[in-house]
C-alpha atoms as one frame of an Amber mdcrd trajectory, in Angstrom:
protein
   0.000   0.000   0.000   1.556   3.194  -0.791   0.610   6.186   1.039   0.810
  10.140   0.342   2.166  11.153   3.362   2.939  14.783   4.525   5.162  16.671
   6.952   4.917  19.591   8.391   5.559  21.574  11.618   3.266  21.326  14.176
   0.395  23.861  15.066  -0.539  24.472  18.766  -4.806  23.316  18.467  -3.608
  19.695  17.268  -1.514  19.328  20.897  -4.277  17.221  21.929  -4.121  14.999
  18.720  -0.575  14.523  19.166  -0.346  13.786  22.678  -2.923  11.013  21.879
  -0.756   9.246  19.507   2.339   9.272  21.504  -0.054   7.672  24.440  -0.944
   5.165  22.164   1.618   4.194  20.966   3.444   4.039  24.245   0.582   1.963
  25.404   1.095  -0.197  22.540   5.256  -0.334  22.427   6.650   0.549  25.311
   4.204  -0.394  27.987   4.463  -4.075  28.038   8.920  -3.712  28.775   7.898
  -1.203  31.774   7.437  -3.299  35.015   3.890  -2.385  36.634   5.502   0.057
  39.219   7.221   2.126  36.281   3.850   2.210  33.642   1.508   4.536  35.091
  -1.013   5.259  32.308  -2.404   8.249  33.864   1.627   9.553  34.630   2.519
   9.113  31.290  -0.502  10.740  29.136   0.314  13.680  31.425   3.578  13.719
  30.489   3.368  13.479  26.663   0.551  16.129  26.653   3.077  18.522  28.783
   6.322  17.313  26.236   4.174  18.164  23.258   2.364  21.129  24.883   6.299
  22.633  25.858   8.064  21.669  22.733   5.412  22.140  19.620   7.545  24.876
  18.217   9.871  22.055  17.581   7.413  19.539  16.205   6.959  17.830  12.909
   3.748  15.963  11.843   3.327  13.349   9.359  -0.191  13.360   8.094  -2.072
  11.263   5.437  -5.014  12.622   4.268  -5.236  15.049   6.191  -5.247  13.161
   9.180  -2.329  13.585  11.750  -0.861   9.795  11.995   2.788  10.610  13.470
   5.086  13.471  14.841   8.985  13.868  15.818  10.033  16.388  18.045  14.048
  18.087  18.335  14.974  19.073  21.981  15.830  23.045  21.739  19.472  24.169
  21.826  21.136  20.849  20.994  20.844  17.360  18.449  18.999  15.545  20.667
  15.096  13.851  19.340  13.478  13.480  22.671  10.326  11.953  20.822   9.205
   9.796  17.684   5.806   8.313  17.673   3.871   6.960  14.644   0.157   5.882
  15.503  -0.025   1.683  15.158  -2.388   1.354  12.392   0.212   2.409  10.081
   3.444   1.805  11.393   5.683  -0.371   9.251   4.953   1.520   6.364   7.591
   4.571   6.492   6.373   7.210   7.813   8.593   7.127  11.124  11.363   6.820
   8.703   9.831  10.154   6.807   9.677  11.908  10.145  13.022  11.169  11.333
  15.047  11.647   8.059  13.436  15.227   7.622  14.270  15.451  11.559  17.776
  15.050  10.831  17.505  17.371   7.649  17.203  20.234   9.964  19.293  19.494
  12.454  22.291  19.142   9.962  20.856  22.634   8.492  21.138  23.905  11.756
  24.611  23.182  11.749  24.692  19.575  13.896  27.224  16.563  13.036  25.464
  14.133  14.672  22.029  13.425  15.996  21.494  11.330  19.660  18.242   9.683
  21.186  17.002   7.174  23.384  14.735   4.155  23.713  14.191   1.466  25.709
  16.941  -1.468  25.381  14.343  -4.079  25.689  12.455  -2.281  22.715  14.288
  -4.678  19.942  12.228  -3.262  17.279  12.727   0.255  18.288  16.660  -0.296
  18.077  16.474  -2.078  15.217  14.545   0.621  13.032  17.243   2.854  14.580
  20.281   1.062  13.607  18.572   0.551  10.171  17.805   4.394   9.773  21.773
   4.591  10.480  22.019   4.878  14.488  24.981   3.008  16.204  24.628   2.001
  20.184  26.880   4.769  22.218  26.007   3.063  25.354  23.529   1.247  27.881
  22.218   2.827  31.157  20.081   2.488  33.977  16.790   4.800  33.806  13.891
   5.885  36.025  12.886   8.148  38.509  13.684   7.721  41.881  12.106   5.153
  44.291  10.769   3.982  40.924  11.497   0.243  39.262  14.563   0.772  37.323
  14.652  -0.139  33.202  17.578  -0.393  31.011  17.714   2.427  28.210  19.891
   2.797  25.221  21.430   5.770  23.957  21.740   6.149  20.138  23.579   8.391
  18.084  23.931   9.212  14.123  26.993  10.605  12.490  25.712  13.382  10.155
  27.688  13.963   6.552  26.976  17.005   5.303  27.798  18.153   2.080  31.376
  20.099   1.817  33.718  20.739  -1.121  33.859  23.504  -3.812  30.510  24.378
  -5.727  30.277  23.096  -9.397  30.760  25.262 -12.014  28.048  26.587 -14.260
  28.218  25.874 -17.691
């Protein structure tokens, strides 16, 4: 199936829409590696709301048909992507890979050699569409709040290549 997918920046009355795909999709791919101390629902949807509420000046969407289906977000003041959720019903089909190649687009623009992030370590397919998009393992650590159960994360990182070298002449 081949779908016309669009990205964009983000626009502040679609915070709501957004927020609700990162919760599902959290729910869906993250949820079952988080030990039942660590996954509060409630926690969490409050937290993606706020991290899309605080950072939609740095947000991308993906959208098909008008519909909002994914969104990437940059952390401000350094290469860092806090955030890449695509809804379930259409993951597998490239439009994570859209968001985070146009991501990185930027960033280079913006003058960055190399782009970091994090997921979970037990989140195989997560690392694996990371390593496939180019992302090498920098390192494992421990993660969670205090007094909470701890998880293992993985920290990711992408050597940039922009272009350099004498224009071409015109002829």
């Amino acid at each position: 199936m081949s779908l016309n997918l669009t990205i964009r920046k983000a626009v502040v009355s679609e915070i709501d829409v957004l927020a609700d795909i990162a919760y599902v999709a959290w729910e869906r791919d993250l949820l079952p590696f988080l030990s039942e101390q660590a996954a509060s629902r409630s926690a969490e949807r409050h937290r993606l709301s706020q991290a899309v509420r605080e950072g939609i000046d740095r947000v991308i969407v993906g959208e098909i048909n008008g519909v909002a289906v994914g969104w990437c977000q940059r952390a401000r003041g350094r290469a860092y992507i806090p955030f890449l959720f695509v809804t379930p019903l259409v993951q597998n089909q490239g439009v994570g890979s859209a968001l985070l190649k146009r991501m990185e687009s930027m960033l280079e623009l913006e003058g960055a050699d190399r782009i970091q992030l994090d997921t979970l370590a037990d989140n195989v397919r997560a690392v694996n569409f990371y390593q496939h998009q180019g992302y090498s393992i920098l390192a494992l650590r421990q993660e969670g709040a205090p007094g909470r159960d701890p998880h293992m994360g993985v920290r990711l990182e992408k050597l940039l290549n922009p272009w350099r070298g004498p224009l071409p002449d015109d002829e």
